[in-house]
C-alpha positions in Angstrom: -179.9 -194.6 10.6 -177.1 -194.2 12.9 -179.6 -194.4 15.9 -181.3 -197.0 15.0 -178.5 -199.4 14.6 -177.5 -197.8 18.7 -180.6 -198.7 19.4 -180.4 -202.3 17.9 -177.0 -202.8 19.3 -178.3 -202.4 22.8 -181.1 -204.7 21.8 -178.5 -207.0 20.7 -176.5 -206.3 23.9 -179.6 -207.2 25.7 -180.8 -210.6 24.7 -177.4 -212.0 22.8 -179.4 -212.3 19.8 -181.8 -211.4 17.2 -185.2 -212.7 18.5 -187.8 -212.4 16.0 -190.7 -211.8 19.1 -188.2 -208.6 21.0 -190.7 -205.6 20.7 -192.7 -205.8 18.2 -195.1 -202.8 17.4 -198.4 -204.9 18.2 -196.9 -204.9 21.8 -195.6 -201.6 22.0 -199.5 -200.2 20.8 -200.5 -202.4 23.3 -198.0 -201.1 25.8 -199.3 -197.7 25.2 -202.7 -198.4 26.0 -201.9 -200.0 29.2 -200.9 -196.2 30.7 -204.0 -194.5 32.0 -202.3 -191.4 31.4 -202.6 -191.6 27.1 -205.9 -191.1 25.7 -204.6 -191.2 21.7 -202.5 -193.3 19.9 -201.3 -192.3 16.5 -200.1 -195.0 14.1 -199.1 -194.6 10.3 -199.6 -198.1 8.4 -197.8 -198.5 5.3 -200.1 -200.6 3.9 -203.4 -202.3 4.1 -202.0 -205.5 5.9 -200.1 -202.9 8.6 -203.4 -201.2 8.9 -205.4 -204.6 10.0 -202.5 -205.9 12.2 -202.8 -202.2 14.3 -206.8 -202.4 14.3 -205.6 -206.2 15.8 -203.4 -205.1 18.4 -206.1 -202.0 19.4 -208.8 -204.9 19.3 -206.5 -207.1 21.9 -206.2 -204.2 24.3 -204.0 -203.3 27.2 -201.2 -205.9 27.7 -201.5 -208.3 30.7 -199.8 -207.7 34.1 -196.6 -210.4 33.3 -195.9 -208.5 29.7 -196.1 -205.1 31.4 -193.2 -206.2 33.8 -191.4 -207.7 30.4 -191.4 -204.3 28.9 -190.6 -202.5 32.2 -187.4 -204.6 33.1 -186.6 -204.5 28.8 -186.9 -200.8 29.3 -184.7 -200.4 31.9 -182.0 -202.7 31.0 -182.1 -200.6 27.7 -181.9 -197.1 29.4 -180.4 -197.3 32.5 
């Protein structure tokens, strides 16, 4: 719990507010598959609906170039 809410706090930090599209995990599967260095990705639906949303983001594929630098510059802003 307590890193979680870190983590949220530097979200918060981030972007002044909650946004409802920050990072969510169709993107970050996404993300994933853009590195040529993963072969697997794991993912542990909850339910049926989580299930069909991750075969959706696999479906989709790797993100496009201008996302990639979204995440990136998120990534650092977040970590330093």
């Amino acid at each position: 719990m307590r890193k979680r809410l870190y983590w949220l706090s530097k979200m918060f930090a981030l972007t002044g507010a909650v946004q409802e599209e920050l990072l969510k995990l169709r993107e970050c599967y996404r993300w994933v598959l853009s590195s040529p260095h993963v072969d697997v990705v794991l993912c542990g639906p909850r339910d049926a609906a989580e299930w069909r949303a991750d075969l959706a983001a696999l479906r989709e594929g790797p993100l496009p170039e201008p996302e990639l630098t979204w995440m990136r510059e998120f990534g650092r802003a977040v970590h330093g």
